[in-house]
C-alpha positions as CSV (number, residue, x, y, z in Angstrom):
1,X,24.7,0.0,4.2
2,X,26.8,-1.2,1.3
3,X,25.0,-2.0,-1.6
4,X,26.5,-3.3,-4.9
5,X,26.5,-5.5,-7.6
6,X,26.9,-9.6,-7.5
7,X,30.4,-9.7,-8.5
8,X,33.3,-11.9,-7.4
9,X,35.8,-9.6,-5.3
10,X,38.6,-12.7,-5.9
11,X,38.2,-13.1,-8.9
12,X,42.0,-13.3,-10.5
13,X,40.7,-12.4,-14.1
14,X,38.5,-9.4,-12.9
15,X,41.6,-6.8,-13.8
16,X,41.5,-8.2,-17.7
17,X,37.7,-8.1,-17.7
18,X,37.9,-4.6,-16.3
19,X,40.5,-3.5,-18.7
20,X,38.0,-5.0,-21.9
21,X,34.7,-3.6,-20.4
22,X,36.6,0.0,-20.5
23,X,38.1,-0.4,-23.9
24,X,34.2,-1.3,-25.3
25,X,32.6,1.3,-23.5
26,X,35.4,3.9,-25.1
27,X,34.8,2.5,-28.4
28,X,31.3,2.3,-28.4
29,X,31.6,6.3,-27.3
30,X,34.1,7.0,-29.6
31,X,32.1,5.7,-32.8
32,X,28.9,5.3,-31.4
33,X,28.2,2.2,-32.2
34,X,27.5,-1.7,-30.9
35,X,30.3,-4.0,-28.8
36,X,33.0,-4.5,-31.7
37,X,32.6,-0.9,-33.2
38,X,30.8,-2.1,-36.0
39,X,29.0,1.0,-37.7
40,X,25.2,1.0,-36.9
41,X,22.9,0.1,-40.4
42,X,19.3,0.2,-41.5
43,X,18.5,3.4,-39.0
44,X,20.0,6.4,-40.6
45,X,16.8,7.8,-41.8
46,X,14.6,7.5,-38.4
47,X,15.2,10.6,-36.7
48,X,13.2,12.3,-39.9
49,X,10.1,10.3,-38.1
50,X,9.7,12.4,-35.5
51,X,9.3,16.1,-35.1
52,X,11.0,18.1,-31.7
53,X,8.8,17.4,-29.1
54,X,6.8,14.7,-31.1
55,X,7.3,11.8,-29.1
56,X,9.2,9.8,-26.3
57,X,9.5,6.2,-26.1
58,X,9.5,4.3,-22.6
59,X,11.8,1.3,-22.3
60,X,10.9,-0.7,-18.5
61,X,12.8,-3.6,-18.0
62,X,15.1,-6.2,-15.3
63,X,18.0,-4.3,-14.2
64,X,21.2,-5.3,-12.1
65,X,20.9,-7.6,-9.6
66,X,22.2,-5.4,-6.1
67,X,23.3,-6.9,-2.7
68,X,22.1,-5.5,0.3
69,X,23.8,-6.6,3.2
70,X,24.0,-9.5,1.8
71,X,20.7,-10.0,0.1
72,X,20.1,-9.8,-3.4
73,X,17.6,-7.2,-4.2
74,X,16.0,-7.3,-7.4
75,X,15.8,-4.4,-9.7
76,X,14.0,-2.9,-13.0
77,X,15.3,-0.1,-15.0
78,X,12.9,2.9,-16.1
79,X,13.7,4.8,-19.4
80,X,12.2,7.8,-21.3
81,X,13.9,8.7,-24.3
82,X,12.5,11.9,-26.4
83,X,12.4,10.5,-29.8
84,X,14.1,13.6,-32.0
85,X,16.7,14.8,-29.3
86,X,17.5,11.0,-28.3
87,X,18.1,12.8,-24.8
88,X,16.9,10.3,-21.7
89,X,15.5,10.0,-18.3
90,X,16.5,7.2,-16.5
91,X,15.8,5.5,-13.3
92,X,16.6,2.2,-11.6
93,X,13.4,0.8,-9.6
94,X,12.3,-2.2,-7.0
95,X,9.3,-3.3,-8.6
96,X,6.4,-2.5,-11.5
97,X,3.7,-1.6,-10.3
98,X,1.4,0.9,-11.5
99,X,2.2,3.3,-8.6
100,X,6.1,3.3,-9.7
101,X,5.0,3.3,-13.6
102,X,3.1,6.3,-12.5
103,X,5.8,8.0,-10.9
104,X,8.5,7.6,-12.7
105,X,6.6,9.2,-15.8
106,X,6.1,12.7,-13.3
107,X,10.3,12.5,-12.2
108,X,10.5,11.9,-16.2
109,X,8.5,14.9,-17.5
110,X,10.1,17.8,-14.8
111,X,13.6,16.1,-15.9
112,X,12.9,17.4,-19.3
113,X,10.8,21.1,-18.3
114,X,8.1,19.8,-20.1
115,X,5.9,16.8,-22.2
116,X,6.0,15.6,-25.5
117,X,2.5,15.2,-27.5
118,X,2.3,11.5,-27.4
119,X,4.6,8.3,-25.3
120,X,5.7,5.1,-27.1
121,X,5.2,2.3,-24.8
122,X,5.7,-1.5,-25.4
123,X,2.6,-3.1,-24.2
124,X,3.7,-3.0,-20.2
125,X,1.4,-4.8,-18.1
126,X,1.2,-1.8,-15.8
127,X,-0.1,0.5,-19.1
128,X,-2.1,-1.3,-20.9
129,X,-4.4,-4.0,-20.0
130,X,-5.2,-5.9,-23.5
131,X,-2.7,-5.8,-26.4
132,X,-4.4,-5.0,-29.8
133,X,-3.1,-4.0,-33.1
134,X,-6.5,-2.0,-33.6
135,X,-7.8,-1.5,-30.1
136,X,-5.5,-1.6,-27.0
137,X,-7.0,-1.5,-23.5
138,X,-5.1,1.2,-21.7
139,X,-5.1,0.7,-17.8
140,X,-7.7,3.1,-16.5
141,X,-4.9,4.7,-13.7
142,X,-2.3,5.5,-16.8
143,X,-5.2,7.0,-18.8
144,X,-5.9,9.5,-15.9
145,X,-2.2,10.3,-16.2
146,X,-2.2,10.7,-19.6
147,X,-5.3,13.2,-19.6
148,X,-3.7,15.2,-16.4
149,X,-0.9,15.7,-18.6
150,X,-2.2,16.2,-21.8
151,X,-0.2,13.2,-23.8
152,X,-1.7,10.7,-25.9
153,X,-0.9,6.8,-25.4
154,X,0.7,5.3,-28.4
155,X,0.7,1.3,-28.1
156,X,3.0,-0.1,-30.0
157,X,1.3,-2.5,-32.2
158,X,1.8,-6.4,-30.9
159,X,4.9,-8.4,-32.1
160,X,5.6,-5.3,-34.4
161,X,9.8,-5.1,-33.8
162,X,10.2,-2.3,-36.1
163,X,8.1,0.1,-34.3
164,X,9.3,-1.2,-30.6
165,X,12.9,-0.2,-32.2
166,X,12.3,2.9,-33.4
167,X,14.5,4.1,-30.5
168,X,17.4,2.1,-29.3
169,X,16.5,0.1,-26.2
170,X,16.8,2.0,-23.0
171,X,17.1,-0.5,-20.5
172,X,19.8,-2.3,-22.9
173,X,21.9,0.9,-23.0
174,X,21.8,1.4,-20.2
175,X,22.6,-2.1,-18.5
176,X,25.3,-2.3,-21.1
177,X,27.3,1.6,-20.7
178,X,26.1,1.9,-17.4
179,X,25.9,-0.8,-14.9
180,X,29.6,-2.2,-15.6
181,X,32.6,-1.6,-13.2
182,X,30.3,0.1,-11.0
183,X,29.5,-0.2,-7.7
184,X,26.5,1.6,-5.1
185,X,26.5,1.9,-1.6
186,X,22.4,2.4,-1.9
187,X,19.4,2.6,-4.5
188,X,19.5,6.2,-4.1
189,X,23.0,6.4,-5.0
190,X,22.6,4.1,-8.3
191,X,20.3,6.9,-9.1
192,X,22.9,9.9,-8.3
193,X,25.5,8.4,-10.5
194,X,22.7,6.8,-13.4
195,X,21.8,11.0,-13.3
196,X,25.5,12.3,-14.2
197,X,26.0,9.7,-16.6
198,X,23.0,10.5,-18.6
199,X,24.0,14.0,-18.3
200,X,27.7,14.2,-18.7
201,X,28.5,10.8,-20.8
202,X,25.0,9.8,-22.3
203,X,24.0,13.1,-23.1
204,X,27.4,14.5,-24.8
205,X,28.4,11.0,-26.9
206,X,28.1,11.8,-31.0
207,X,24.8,9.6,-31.3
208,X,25.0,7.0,-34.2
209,X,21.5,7.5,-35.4
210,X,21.3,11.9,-35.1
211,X,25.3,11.8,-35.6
212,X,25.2,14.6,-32.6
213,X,25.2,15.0,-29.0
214,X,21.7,14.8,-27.9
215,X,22.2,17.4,-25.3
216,X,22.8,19.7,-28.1
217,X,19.3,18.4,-30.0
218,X,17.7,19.0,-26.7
219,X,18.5,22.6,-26.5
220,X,16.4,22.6,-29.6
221,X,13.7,20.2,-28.3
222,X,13.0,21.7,-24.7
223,X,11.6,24.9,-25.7
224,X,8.8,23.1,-27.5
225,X,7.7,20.6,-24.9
226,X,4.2,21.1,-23.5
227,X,4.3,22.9,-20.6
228,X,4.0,20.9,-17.3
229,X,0.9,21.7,-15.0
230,X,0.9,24.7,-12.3
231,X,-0.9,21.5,-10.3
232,X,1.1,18.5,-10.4
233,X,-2.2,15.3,-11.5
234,X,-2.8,13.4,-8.4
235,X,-1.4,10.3,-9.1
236,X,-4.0,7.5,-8.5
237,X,-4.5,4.2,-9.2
238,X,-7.4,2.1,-10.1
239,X,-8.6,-1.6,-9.2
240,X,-12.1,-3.4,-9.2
241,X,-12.5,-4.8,-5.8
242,X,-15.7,-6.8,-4.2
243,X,-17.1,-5.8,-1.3
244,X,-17.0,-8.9,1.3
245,X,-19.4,-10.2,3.5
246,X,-18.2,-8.1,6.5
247,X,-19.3,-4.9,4.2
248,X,-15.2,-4.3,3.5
249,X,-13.5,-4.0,0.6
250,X,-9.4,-5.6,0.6
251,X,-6.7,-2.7,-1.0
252,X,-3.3,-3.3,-0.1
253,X,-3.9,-5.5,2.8
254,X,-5.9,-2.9,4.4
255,X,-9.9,-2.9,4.7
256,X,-12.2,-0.1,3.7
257,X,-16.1,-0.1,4.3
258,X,-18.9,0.0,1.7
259,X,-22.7,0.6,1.8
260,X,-24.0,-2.4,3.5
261,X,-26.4,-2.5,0.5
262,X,-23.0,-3.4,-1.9
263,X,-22.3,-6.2,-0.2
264,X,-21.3,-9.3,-3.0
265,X,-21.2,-6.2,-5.7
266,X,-18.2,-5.0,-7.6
267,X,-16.8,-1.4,-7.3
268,X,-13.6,0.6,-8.9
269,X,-11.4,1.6,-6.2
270,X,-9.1,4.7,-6.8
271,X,-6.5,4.6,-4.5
272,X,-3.8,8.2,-3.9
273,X,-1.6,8.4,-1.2
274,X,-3.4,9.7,1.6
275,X,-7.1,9.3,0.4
276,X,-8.9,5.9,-0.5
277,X,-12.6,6.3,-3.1
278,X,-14.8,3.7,-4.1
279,X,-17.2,4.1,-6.5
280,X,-20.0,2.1,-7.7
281,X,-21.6,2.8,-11.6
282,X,-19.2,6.0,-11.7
283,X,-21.3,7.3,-8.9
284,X,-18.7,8.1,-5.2
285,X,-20.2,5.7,-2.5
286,X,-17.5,6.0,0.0
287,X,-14.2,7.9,0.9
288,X,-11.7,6.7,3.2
289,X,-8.3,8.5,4.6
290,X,-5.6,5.3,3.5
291,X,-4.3,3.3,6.0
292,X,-1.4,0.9,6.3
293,X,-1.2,-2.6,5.3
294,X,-3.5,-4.3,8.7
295,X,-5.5,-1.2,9.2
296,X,-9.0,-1.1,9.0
297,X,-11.3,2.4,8.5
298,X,-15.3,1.4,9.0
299,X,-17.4,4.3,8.5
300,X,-21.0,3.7,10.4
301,X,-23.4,4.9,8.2
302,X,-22.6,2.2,5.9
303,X,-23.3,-0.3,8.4
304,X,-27.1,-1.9,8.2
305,X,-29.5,0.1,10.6
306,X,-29.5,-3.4,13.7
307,X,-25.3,-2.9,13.6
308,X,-25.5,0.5,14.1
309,X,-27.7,0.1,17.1
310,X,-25.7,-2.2,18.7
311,X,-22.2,0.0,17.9
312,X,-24.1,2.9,19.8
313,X,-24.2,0.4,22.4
314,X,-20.9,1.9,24.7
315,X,-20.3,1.5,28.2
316,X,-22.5,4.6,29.0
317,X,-25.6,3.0,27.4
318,X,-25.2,-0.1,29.1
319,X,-25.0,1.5,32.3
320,X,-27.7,3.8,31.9
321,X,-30.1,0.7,30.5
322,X,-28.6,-1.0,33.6
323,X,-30.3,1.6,35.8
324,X,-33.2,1.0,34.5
325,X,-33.3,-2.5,35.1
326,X,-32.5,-2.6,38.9
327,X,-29.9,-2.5,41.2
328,X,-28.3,-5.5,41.1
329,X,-28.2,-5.5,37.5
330,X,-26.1,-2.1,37.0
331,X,-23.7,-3.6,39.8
332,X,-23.3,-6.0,37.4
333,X,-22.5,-3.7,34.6
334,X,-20.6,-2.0,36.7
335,X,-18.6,-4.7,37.9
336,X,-17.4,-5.7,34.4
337,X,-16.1,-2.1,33.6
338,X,-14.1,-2.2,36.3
339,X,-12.7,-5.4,35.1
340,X,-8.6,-4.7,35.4
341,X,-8.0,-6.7,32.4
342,X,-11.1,-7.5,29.7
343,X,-12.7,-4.4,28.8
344,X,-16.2,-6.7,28.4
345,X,-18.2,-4.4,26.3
346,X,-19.7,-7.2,24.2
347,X,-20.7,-9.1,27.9
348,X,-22.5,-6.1,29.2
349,X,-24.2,-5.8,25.5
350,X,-25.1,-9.1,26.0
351,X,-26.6,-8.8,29.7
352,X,-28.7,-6.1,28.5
353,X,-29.9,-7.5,25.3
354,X,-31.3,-10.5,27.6
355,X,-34.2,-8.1,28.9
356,X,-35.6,-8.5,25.3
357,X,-36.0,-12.2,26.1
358,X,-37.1,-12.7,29.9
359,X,-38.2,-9.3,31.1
360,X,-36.6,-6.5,33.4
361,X,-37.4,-8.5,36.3
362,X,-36.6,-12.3,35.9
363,X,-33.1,-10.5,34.7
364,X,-32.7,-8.2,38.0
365,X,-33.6,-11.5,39.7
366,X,-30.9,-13.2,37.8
367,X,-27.9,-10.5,38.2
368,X,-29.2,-10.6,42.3
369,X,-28.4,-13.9,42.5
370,X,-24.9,-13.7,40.1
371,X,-23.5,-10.9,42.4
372,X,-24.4,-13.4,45.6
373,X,-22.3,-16.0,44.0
374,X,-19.3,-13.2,43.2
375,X,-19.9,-14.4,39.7
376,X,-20.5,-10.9,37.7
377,X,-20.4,-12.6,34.2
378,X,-22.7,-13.1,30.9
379,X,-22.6,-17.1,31.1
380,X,-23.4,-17.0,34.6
381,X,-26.5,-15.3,34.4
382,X,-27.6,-16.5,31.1
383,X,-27.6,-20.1,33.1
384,X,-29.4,-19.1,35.9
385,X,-32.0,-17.9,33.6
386,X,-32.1,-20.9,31.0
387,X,-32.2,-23.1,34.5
388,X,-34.9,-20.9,36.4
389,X,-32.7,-20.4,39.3
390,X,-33.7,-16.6,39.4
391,X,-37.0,-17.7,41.2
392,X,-35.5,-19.5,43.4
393,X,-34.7,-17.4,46.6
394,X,-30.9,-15.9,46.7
395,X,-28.8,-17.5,50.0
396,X,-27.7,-15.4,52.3
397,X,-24.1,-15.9,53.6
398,X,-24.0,-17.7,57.1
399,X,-23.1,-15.3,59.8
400,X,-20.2,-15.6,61.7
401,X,-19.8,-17.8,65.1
402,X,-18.7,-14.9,67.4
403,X,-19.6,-16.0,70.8
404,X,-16.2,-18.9,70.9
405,X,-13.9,-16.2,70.6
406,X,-15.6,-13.7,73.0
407,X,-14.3,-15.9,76.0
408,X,-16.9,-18.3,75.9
409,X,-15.3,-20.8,73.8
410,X,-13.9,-24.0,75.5
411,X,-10.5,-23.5,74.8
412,X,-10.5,-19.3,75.4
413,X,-8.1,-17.6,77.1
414,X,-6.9,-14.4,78.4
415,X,-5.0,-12.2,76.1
416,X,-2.8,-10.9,78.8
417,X,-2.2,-14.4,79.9
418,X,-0.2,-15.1,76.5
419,X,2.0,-12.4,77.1
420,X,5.7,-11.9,78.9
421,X,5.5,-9.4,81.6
């Protein structure tokens, strides 16, 4: 599967373009410093902000648009930069969702060994839910990260450019050094080479804020990282869900069940990979094992006491209640189970259920007089009932004219007389 970027492969002037792209990228190396080498201003004092280990910054952004047999995909570039060292993590994603937010921060801490006491983060819908200078809502699933990891979340204040630039943009640096003149044959292989850039180009340049490699800071930095977790956090997100008329909640195009007595309520649903909660005024009402977009996991007890009765209602039951009924009525039964094509679970349910209404009797009468017709089926005896036909006595089927064909019929003849001797 070839997978690069848009780019015109006829293009007569791509050679010249090629030929400046590489002379900016060696002169932005060689003096660290914007397109047109211009010495970097105003930022000389920032690294004494920050202490080794203090703080990393996350840039999360649009990346390069990449075509996928012939499709274009999409993409959004992750970036965690460690404030002191300047040394990054970086990673080029298909969406931003929580899940990947989530994610990339674990790949981000074991690429460093470690975590730094607090993360920089520019208001990202998938972090924090309200922006506020005072009092920013952090989304509940990044909090839980935060605390499994022992970090603390530091909003950057809204439309507050100084802080946000702190640290160079990421995703620009990236996109900028990075992404040109290259070309991937998959997302995992953007990754491969986006890893030994960081590490042999990235990582070695003479930064123009530190004025040194920040491979060489890091050496410094890394031993005072918080150490990661024996027991990697669970990643998990959050979302409030209402529980439907049916008794399900919706996650993921998937349905879960609830308490029946939650129905038209509001719960927080914490979703992991394999395992589905809900929870309802922090107290755990129901667990579920995850299923895939379509599925559908319905635990009975949370069903109301009459639908629990009637899904105890399986073939055995009917044909035991059948029994009990009459003979004619389990034949009945019987003859719907061995239906080759509808399994007719909810007709026999049905057939039974009408005892409540008429009586064990009027119903045997009724399934007597269905099975004489050869019509085994819930419509047909529900009519003869509504109609009073069961009182009415069954026919019996004519019996066959034997005596024409035992050689008293008027046009009967010998056997033997048909034959060629």
């Amino acid at each position: 599967m070839a997978c690069r970027r848009r780019s015109g492969h006829h293009d007569p002037c791509r050679p010249s373009t090629q030929s400046w792209l590489r002379r900016q990228l060696l002169c932005r190396e060689a003096h660290a410093a914007p397109s047109g080498c211009r010495a970097q201003r105003g930022h000389h004092n920032e690294s004494s902000n920050f202490a080794p280990a203090d703080a990393a910054q996350v840039d999360f952004g649009a990346g390069p648009v990449l075509t996928v047999e012939g499709i274009a995909v999409r993409t959004w570039i992750f970036v965690m930069t460690l404030c002191w060292s300047r040394h990054q993590y970086a990673e080029i994603v298909l969406d931003q969702t929580v899940e990947t937010w989530l994610a990339s921060h674990r790949r981000a801490f074991e690429w460093f060994g470690g975590c730094p006491d607090r993360v920089i983060i520019d208001n990202a819908k998938c972090a924090i839910i309200r922006a506020c200078r005072y009092e920013p809502a952090v989304q509940r699933s990044y909090a839980a990260l935060a605390e499994g990891y022992g970090f603390r979340i530091d909003a950057c204040p809204p439309h507050d450019p100084q802080k946000k630039g702190v640290v160079e943009s990421g995703v620009k640096y990236v996109k900028k050094s990075f992404v040109p003149l290259r070309e991937f044959r998959d997302l995992a292989d953007a990754n491969r080479q986006l890893r030994e850039w960081v590490m042999q180009q990235a990582g070695t340049r003479i930064h123009g804020t530190v004025h040194e490699r920040p491979l060489t800071r890091f050496g410094v930095e890394r031993p005072l990282l918080a150490a990661l977790p024996d027991v990697p956090p669970v990643l998990s997100v959050w979302n409030e869900v209402a529980v439907h008329r049916d008794g399900h909640v919706v996650y993921k195009h998937a349905l879960y069940s609830a308490p029946f007595t939650l129905v038209g309520k509001s719960l927080w649903l914490k979703a992991t990979d394999t395992v589905i909660q809900l929870f309802h005024r922090h107290e755990l009402v129901a667990t579920h094992p995850r299923q895939r977009a379509g599925g559908r996991h319905t635990v009975r007890d949370h069903q109301p006491p009459e639908a629990q009765a009637w899904l105890e209602h399986d073939p055995q039951w009917c044909l035991a209640r059948a029994k009990e009924i009459g003979p004619s009525c389990h034949g009945v039964i019987l003859a719907l189970f061995n239906d080759k094509v509808l399994v007719n679970l909810r007709g026999a349910q049905g057939i039974i259920r009408l005892r409540q209404k008429v009586g064990d009797q009027r119903l045997e009468a009724a399934c007597e007089r269905a099975l004489a017709f050869s019509s085994a089926k819930y419509s047909t005896i529900k009519g003869i009932l509504d109609k009073g036909l069961d009182s009415e006595p069954v026919p019996r089927p004519a019996s066959a004219p034997t005596g024409a064909y035992q050689n008293g019929g008027r046009f009967g003849r010998d056997l033997q007389s048909l034959l060629i001797h």
